[in-house]
N, C-alpha and C positions, 0 to 999 in steps of 0.2 A: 382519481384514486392513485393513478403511479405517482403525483407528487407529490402525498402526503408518504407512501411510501418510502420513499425516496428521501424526504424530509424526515423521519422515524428511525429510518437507518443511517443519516449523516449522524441527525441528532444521536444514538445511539455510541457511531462510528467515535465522535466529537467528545461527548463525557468519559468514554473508556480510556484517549489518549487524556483528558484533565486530572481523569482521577490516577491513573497508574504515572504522570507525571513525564509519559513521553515526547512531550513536546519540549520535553529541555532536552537540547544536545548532548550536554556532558555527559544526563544518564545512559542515552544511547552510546555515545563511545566509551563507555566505563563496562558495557555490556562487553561489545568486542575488545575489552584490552585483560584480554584471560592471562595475560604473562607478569601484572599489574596490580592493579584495584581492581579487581573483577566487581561490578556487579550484577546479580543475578536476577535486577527487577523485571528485565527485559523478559525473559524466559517466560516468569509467570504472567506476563500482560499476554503473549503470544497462546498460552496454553489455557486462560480464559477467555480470549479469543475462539479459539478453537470449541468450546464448550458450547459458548452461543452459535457458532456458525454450522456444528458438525450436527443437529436436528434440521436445520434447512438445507444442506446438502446430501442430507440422508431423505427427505423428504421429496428434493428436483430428481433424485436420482431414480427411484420409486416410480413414481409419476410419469416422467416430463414437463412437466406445469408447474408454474409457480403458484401461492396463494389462489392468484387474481383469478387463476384457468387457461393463463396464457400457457403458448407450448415452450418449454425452455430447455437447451439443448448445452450441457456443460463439456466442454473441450475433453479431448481424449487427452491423457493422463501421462499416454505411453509416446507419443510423437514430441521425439526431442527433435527440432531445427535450428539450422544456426544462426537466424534473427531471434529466435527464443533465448541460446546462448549465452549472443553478445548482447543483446537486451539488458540479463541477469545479468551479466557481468560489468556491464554500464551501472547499474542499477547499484549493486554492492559496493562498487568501488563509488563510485558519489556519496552512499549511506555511510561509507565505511569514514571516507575524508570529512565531511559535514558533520556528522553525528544526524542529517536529517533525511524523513523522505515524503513521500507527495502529500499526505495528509497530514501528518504536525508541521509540516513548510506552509499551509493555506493559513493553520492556526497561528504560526508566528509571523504570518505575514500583516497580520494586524494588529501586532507592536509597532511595524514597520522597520525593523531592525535590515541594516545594510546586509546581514548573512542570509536574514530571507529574500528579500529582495534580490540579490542576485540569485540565491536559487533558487526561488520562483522565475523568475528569468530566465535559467537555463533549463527549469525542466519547460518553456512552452518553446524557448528556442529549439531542443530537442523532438517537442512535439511538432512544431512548425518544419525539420527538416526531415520529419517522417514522411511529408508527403511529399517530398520532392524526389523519392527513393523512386526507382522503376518499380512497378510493380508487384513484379517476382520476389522482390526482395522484401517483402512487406510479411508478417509473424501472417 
């Protein structure tokens, strides 16, 4: 059952980036170039995002449990640290240079285009030098 799950909400995850068209680059950086050609597609892909996601996190929150009955426990809100940070800040400034992030990079990774490819690269490089951190230092 969790991989149909699982399967449901990629698939889901998967057609909101085809149909809002975020797996092109350029719309993504045409979102952050507000000084520019602003555009504001991004905004509203983000805020129907939130429509579908904000009854299932009003739901775990309620609860503790997801659908299935399992117990689920959603991170505290209020604990900023500074692998959380520089995480985000890693994270933005890649999005921000790219115009890409972990989810439409899977999706244009199977055009095979050399911009996916290297950052699919650097985000498992990244993932890969996550466990070589000490511990402590770990989100």
């Amino acid at each position: 059952m969790k991989f149909l799950t699982a399967l449901l909400a990629g698939a889901l995850f998967g057609s909101g980036l085809l149909l809002s068209r975020m797996c092109d680059p350029q719309r993504v950086l045409a979102f952050l170039d507000v000084a520019g050609h602003w555009n504001p597609a991004l905004a509203f892909t983000m805020g129907g995002a939130i429509l579908v996601a904000a009854p299932a996190f009003l739901y775990v929150r309620r609860r503790h449990t997801n659908l299935l009955g399992e117990s689920t426990e959603l991170p505290d809100r209020f604990k900023i640290s500074g692998p959380l940070v520089a995480g985000s800040a890693i994270f933005g400034i890649g999005w921000g240079l790219s115009g890409i992030c972990p989810g439409p990079g899977l999706l244009l990774l199977t055009g095979g285009s050399v911009q996916s490819l290297v950052f699919v690269g650097a985000v498992i490089a990244g993932s890969l030098a996550l466990r070589f951190m000490p511990s402590g230092k770990q989100a």
